[in-house]
C-alpha positions as CSV (number, residue, x, y, z in Angstrom):
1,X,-14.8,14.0,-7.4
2,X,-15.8,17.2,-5.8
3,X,-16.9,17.8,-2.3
4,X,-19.0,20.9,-1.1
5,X,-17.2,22.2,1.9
6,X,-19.8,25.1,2.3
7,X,-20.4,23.6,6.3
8,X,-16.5,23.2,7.2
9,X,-15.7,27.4,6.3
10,X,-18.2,28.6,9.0
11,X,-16.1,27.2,11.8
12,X,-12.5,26.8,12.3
13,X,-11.5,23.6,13.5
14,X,-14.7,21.7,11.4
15,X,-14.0,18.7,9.7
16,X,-16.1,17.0,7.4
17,X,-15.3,12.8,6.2
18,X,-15.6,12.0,2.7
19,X,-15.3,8.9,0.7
20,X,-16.5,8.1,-3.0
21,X,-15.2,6.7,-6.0
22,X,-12.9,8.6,-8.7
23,X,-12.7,8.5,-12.3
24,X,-9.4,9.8,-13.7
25,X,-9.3,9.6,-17.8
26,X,-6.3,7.7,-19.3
27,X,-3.3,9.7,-19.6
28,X,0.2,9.8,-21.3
29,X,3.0,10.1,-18.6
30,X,6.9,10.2,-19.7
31,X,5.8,9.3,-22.8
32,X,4.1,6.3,-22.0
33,X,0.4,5.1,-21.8
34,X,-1.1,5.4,-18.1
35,X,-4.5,3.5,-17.9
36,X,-7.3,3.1,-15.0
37,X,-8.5,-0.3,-13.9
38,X,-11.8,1.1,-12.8
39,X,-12.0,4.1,-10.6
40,X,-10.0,5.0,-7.7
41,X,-11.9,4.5,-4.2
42,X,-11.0,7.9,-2.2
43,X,-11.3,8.2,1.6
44,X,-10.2,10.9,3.9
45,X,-11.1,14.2,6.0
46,X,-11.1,18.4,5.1
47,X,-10.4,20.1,8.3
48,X,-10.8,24.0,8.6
49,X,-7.5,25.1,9.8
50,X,-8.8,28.7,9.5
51,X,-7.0,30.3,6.4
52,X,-6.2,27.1,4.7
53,X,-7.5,23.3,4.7
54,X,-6.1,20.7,5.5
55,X,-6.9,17.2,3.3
56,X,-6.1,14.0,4.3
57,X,-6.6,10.9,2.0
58,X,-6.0,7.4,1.4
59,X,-6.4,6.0,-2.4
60,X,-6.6,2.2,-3.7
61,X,-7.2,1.0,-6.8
62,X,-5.3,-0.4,-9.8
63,X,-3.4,1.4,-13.0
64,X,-2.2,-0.6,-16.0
65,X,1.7,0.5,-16.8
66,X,4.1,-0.6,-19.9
67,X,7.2,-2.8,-19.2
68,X,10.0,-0.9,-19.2
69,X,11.7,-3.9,-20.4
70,X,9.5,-6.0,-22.8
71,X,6.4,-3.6,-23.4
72,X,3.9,-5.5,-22.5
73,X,1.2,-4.0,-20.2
74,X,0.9,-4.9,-16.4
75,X,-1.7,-4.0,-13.5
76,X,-0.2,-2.2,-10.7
77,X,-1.9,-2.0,-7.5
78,X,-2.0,1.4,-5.8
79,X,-2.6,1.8,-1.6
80,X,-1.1,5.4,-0.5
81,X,-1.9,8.5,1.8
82,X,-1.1,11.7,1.3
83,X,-1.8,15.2,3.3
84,X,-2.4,18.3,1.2
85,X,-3.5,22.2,2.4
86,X,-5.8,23.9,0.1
87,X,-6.3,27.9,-0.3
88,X,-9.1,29.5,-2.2
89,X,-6.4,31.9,-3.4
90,X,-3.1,31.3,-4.8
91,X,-0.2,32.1,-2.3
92,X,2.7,33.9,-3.6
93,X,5.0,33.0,-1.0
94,X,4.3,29.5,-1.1
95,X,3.1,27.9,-4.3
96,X,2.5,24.4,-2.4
97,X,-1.0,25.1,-1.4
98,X,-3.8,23.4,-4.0
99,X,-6.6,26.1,-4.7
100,X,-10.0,25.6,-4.9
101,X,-13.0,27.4,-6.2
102,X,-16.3,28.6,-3.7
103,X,-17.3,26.1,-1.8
104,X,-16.0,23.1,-3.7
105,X,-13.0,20.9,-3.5
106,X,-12.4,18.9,-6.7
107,X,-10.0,16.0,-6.2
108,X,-8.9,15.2,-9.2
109,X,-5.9,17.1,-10.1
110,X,-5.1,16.7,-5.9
111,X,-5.3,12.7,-6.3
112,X,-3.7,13.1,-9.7
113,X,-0.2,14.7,-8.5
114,X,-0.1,12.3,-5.5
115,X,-0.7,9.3,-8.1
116,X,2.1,10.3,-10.7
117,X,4.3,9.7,-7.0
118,X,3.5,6.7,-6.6
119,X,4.3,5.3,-10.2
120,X,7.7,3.2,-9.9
121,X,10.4,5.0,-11.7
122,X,11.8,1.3,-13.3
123,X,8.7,0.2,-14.3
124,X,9.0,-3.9,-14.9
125,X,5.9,-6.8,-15.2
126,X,8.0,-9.0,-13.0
127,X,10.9,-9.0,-11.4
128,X,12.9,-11.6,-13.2
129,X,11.6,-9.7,-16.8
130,X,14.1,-10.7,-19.6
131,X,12.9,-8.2,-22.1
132,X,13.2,-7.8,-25.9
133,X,15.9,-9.1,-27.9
134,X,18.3,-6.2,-29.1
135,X,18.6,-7.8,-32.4
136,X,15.7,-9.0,-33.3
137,X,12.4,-8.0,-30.7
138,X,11.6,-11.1,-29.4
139,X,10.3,-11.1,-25.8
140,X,12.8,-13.5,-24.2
141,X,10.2,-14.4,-21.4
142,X,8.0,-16.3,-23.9
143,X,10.7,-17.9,-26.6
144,X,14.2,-18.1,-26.8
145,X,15.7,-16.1,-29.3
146,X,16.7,-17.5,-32.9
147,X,18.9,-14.9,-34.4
148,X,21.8,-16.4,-32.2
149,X,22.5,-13.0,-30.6
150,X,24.4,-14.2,-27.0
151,X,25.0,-10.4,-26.5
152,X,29.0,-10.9,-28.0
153,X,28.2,-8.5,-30.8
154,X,27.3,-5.8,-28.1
155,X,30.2,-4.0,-26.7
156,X,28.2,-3.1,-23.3
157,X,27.8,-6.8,-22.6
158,X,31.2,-7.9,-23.0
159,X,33.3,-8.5,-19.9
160,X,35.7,-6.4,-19.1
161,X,39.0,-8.8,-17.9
162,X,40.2,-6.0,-15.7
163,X,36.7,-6.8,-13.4
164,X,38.0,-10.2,-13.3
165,X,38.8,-9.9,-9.5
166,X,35.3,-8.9,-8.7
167,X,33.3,-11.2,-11.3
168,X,32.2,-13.3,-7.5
169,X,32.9,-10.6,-5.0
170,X,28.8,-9.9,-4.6
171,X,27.7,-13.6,-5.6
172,X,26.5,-15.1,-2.6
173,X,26.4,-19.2,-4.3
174,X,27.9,-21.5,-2.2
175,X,28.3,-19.2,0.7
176,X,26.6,-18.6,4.0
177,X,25.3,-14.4,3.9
């Protein structure tokens, strides 16, 4: 999505509205698949601020993510703003600035960055996700598992008797909070 801000650099203090729709390819992030829903519905203002400008936006749309737990795919609704100042040449002194090129502000890489942001670090299809069997890859949230695995054999899931004491010190059952 590019917009021509030929009639904003005449004038400090100009502004100029925008809105339009986005299309941002599927990418690979962290090593995992990123997909678009659709494209990404882009809103916002450019102001002149004399030497640099100053972009405001507000994004929606939906992404499809991987389960961090179980691997299946998931949409995820995104709804955020962000602020950005743009330069038509790069700043040594301060490599925050976007750049853009003439009279042309291309959002992509701008909406992009503020996107990657926004994409939860513990990525999970629900909240109560049971994942994948260690043993044998079965997704616990659709059948229970048949190799018998009740997480004994794992050394990390065995309780430790010295934690005894504080097995129901953050259990809140049977107790007013």
């Amino acid at each position: 999505m590019k917009i021509n801000v030929a009639d904003i650099l005449r004038e400090i203090a100009a502004d100029q509205d925008f809105e339009g729709e986005l299309i941002l390819g599927d990418i690979t992030w962290q090593e995992e698949p990123l997909r678009f829903k659709g494209p990404l519905h882009v809103k916002g203002r450019i102001v002149n601020g004399g030497e640099v400008l100053v972009l405001t936006a507000e994004v929606r749309g939906t992404i499809l993510l991987q389960c961090g737990a179980c691997l299946e795919s998931y949409e995820q609704n995104l709804d955020f703003s962000f602020g950005a100042r743009l330069k038509s040449s790069p700043d040594d002194e301060n490599p925050d600035y976007f750049l853009y090129e003439g009279n042309e502000v291309d959002l992509s890489d701008i909406v992009l960055e503020f996107l990657l942001l926004e994409i939860p670090i513990r990525r999970r299809c629900r909240e109560d996700c049971k994942g994948l069997c260690p043993e044998c890859g079965t997704n616990l949230n659709y059948q229970t598992c048949k190799c018998g695995n009740t997480g004994e054999s794992d050394p990390d899931l065995v309780f430790d008797e010295r934690l005894k004491a504080l097995q129901d010190y953050f259990s809140t059952k049977g107790k007013e909070v």
